[in-house]
C-alpha positions in Angstrom: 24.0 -5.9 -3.7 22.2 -7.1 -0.1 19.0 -5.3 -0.1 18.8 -3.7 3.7 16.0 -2.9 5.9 16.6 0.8 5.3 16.3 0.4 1.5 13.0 -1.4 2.1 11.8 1.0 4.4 12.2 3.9 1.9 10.5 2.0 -0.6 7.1 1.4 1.6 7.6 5.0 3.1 8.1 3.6 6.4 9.9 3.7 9.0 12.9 0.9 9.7 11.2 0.2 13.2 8.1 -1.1 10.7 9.7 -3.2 8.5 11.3 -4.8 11.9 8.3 -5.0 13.6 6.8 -6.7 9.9 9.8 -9.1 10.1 9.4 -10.5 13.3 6.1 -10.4 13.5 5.2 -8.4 16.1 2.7 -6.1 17.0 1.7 -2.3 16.4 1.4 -2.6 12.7 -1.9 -2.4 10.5 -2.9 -5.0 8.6 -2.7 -3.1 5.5 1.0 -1.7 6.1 1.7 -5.0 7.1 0.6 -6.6 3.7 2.6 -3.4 1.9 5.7 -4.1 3.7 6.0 -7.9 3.4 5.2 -7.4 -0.6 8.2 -5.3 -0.7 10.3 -7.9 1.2 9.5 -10.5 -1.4 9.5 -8.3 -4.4 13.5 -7.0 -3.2 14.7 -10.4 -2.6 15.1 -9.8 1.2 17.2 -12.5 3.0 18.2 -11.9 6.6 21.9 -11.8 7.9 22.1 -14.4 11.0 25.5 -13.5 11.5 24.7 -9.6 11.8 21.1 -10.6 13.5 23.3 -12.3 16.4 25.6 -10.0 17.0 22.9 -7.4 16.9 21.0 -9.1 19.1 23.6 -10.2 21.7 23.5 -6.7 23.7 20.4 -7.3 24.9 19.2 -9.0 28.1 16.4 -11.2 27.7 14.0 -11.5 30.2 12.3 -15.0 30.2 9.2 -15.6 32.7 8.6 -19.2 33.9 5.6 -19.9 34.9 5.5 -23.3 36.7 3.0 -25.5 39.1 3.9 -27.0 42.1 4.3 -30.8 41.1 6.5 -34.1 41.1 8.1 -32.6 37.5 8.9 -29.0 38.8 12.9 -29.1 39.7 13.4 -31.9 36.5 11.9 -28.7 34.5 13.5 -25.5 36.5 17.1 -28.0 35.8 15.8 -28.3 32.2 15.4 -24.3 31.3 19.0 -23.5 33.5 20.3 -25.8 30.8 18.6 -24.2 28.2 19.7 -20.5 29.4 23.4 -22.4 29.6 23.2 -23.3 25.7 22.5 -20.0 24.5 25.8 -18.9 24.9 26.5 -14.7 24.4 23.3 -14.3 25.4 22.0 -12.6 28.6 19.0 -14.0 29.9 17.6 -14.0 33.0 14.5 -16.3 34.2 12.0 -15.4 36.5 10.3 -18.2 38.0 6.3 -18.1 39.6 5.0 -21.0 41.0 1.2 -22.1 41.4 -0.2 -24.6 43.3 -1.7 -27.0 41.7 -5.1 -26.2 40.4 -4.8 -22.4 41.3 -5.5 -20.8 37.7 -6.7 -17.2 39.2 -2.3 -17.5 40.6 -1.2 -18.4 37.4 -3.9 -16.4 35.4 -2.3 -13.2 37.6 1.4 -14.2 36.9 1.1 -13.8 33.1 -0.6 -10.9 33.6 2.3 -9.7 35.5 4.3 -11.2 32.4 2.8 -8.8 30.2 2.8 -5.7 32.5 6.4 -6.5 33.1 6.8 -6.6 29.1 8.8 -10.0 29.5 10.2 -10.8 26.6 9.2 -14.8 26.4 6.7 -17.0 28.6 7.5 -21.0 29.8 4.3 -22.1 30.8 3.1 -25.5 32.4 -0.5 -24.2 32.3 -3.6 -25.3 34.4 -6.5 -25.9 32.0 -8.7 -23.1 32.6 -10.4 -20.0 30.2 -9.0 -17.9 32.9 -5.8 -19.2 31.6 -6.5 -19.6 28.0 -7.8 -15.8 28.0 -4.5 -14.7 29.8 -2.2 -16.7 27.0 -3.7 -15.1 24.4 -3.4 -11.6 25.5 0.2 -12.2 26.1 0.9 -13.5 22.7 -1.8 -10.4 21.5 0.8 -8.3 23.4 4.3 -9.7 21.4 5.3 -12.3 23.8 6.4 -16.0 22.8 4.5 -18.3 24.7 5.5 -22.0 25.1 4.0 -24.6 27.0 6.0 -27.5 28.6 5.0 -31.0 30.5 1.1 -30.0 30.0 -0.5 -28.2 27.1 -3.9 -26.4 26.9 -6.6 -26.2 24.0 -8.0 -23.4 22.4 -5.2 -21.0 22.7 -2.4 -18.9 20.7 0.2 -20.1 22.7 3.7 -20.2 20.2 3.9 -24.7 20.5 3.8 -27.5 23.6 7.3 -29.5 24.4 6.1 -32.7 26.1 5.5 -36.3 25.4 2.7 -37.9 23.5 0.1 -38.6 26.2 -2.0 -40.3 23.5 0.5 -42.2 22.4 2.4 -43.0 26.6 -1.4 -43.7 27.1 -2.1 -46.4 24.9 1.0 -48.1 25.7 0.4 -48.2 29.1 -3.1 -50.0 28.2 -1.1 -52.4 26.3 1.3 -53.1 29.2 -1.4 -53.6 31.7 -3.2 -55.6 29.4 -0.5 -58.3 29.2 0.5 -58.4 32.5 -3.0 -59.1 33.4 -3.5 -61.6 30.9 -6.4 -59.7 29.5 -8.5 -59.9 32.8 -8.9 -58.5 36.2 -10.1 -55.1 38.4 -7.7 -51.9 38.2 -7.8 -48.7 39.5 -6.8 -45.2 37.7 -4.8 -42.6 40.1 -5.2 -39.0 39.0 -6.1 -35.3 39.4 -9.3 -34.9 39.2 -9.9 -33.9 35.6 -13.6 -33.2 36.2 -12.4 -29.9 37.6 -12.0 -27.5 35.3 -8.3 -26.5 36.2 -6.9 -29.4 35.6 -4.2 -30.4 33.8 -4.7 -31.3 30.1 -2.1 -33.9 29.5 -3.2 -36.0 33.0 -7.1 -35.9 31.1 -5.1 -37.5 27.8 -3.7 -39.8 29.9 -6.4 -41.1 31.3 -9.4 -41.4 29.0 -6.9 -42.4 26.2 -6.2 -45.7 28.6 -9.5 -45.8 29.9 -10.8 -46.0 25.5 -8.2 -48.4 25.0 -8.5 -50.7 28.0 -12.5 -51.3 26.8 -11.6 -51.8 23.3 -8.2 -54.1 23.2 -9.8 -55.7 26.7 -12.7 -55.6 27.7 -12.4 -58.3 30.7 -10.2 -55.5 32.1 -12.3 -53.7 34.4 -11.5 -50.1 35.7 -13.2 -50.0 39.0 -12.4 -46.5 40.6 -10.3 -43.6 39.8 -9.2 -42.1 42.7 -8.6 -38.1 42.6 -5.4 -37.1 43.7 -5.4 -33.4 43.2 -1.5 -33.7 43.3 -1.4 -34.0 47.2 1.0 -36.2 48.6 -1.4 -37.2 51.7 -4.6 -37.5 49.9 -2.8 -39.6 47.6 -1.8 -41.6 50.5 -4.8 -42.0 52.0 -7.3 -42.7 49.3 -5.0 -45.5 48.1 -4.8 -46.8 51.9 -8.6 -47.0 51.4 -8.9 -48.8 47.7 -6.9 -51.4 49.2 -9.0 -51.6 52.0 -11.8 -51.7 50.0 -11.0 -53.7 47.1 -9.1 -57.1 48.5 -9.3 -58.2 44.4 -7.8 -55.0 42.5 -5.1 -56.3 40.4 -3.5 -53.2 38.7 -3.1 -49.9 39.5 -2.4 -47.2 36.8 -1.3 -43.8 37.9 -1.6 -40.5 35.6 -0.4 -37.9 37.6 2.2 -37.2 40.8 2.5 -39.2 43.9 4.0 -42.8 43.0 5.9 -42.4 46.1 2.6 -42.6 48.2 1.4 -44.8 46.1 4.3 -47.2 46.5 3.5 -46.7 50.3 0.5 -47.6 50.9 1.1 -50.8 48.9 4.1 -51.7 51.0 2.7 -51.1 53.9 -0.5 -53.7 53.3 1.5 -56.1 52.0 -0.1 -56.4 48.7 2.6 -54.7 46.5 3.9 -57.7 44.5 -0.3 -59.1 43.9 -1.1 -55.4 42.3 0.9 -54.3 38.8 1.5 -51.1 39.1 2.2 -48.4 36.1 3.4 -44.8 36.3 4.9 -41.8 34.8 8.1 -40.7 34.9 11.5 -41.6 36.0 12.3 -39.9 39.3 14.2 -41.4 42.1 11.8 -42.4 44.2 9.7 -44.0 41.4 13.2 -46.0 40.2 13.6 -47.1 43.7 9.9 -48.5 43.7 10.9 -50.3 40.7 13.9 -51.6 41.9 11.8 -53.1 45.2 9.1 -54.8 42.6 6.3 -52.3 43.5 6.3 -50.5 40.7 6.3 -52.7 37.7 6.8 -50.1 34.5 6.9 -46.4 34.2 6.7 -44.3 31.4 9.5 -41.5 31.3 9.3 -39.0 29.2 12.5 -36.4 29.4 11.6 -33.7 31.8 14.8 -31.9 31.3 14.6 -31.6 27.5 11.0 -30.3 28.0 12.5 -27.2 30.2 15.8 -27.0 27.9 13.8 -26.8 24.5 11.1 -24.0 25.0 14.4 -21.9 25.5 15.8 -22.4 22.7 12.3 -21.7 21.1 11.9 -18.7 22.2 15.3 -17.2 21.7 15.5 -18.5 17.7 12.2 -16.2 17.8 13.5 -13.2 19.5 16.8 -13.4 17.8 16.1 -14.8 14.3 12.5 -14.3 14.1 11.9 -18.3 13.5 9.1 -20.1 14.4 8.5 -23.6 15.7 7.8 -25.9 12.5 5.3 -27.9 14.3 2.6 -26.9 17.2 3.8 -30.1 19.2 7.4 -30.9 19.9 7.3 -34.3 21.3 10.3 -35.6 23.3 11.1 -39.6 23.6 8.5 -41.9 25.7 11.4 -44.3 27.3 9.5 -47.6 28.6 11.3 -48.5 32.1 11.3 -51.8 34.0 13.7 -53.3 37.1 15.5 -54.6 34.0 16.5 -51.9 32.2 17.8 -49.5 35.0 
């Protein structure tokens, strides 16, 4: 005979809304219950019935909040979760998106407080690496609520698991690139966003002190000479890499961390020095393809935006409707290398 949540309930001398809560791990249950409870479970042989958990579960309408910045990746994301809310089929959920510019961690801090006041039942999170932030997470995931990051993660948090590439690994491979197409020699530059501010963005920092650490030790005649801080806007972007050309008539490589290849790709059409400088970037959008396809961008990393929205959805809902939880803490998707070649 199945053994049923009712039958364990009577055996703690609890009610059914305990053992569910024990189950699922969720909140509003003392530690010492909780112990009782999941003793019972293993002592009765518990196994839960997906079949009867879905159809259970498929009356409900979920209530996802997406909490985004204001950057290159955002619609390649927003396309990415529609298409994870598409897979999840007899389910009823409905996504809520709040967008932050970028750096603005009291915004974002406020919308997953909103999150919780709202009592939303999972959180997609590109978060801006701030305590502000970090404290908000964890009362959120204090409170019940899934919390998944995706295209940056953040340290020190409870958040549920990050979806995104391996910087650490993208990083290193972009050292090695730019290390062979200099021959092993020559002045660069690093494009990012300003990761000496404290709400930055965490994957941007991996990027660059990962290729800045392997630069000096695979090639040390490789000199970074600046790193410009782009803070993700489109003019400054422009206009500080107007003035490293300007300023620095021998930089041979450019690597950029962050947003803004299009401005980029700009300012090095526009002084005539786009096929001297190798340039390196993230990401496959169109206008960074079409840089590549003109020889001003030489290589970009890409690194499956769409699969970084579509997978936190799925996430969450195996945890709301099964009570699963992500095997590993980082989920990363495929680093595709891109050249003029291979498009």
């Amino acid at each position: 005979m199945k053994v049923t949540i009712k039958e364990i309930a009577e055996r703690a001398g609890v009610h059914r809304a305990t053992v569910d809560k024990v189950l699922h791990n969720r909140v509003g249950v003392s530690d010492e219950v909780r112990m009782k409870v999941q003793r019972i479970i293993k002592e009765m042989g518990y196994t839960p019935n997906p079949a009867g958990r879905v159809l259970q579960k498929q009356g409900k309408k979920y209530r996802i909040e997406a909490i985004l910045v204001e950057v290159d990746a955002l619609p390649f994301l927003k396309a990415g979760i529609e298409q994870g809310v598409h897979n999840q089929v007899g389910f009823d959920i409905e996504v809520t998106y709040a967008i932050s510019k970028f750096q603005d961690a009291e915004r974002q801090k406020e919308f997953i407080d909103n999150a919780i006041a709202a009592r939303a039942d999972g959180i997609i999170i590109s978060p801006i690496n701030s305590e502000r932030v970090r404290k908000a997470i964890d009362r959120a995931v204090d409170s019940g609520i899934p919390v998944v990051a995706t295209n940056a993660d953040i340290d020190g948090t409870k958040r549920t698991c990050c979806v995104g590439i391996n910087n650490r690994k993208a990083a290193r491979i972009a050292g090695r690139l730019m290390g062979q197409f200099l021959g092993g020699t020559g002045k660069i530059a690093v494009v990012s966003s300003a990761i000496a501010s404290e709400n930055n963005n965490y994957y941007v920092q991996v990027r660059e002190t990962e290729f800045a650490d392997f630069i000096h030790k695979e090639y040390p005649d490789i000199k970074i000479i600046t790193t410009l801080d782009s803070f993700e806007d489109p003019q400054i972007t422009y206009e500080k890499t107007v003035k490293l050309l300007r300023d620095y008539q021998d930089l041979q490589g450019i690597y950029i961390t962050c947003g803004g290849v299009s401005q980029v790709g700009r300012a090095l059409e526009e002084s005539g020095r786009a096929k001297d400088i190798r340039v390196i970037s993230f990401e496959d959008y169109p206008e960074v393809v079409d840089l590549i396809r003109k020889d001003v961008i030489d290589c970009t990393l890409a690194g499956e935006l769409q699969q970084q929205g579509e997978i936190p959805v799925q996430i969450i809902m195996d945890y709301l409707v099964f009570g699963k939880e992500p095997e590993q803490q980082q989920i990363f998707t495929d680093i595709r290398v891109l050249v003029k070649e291979s498009l």
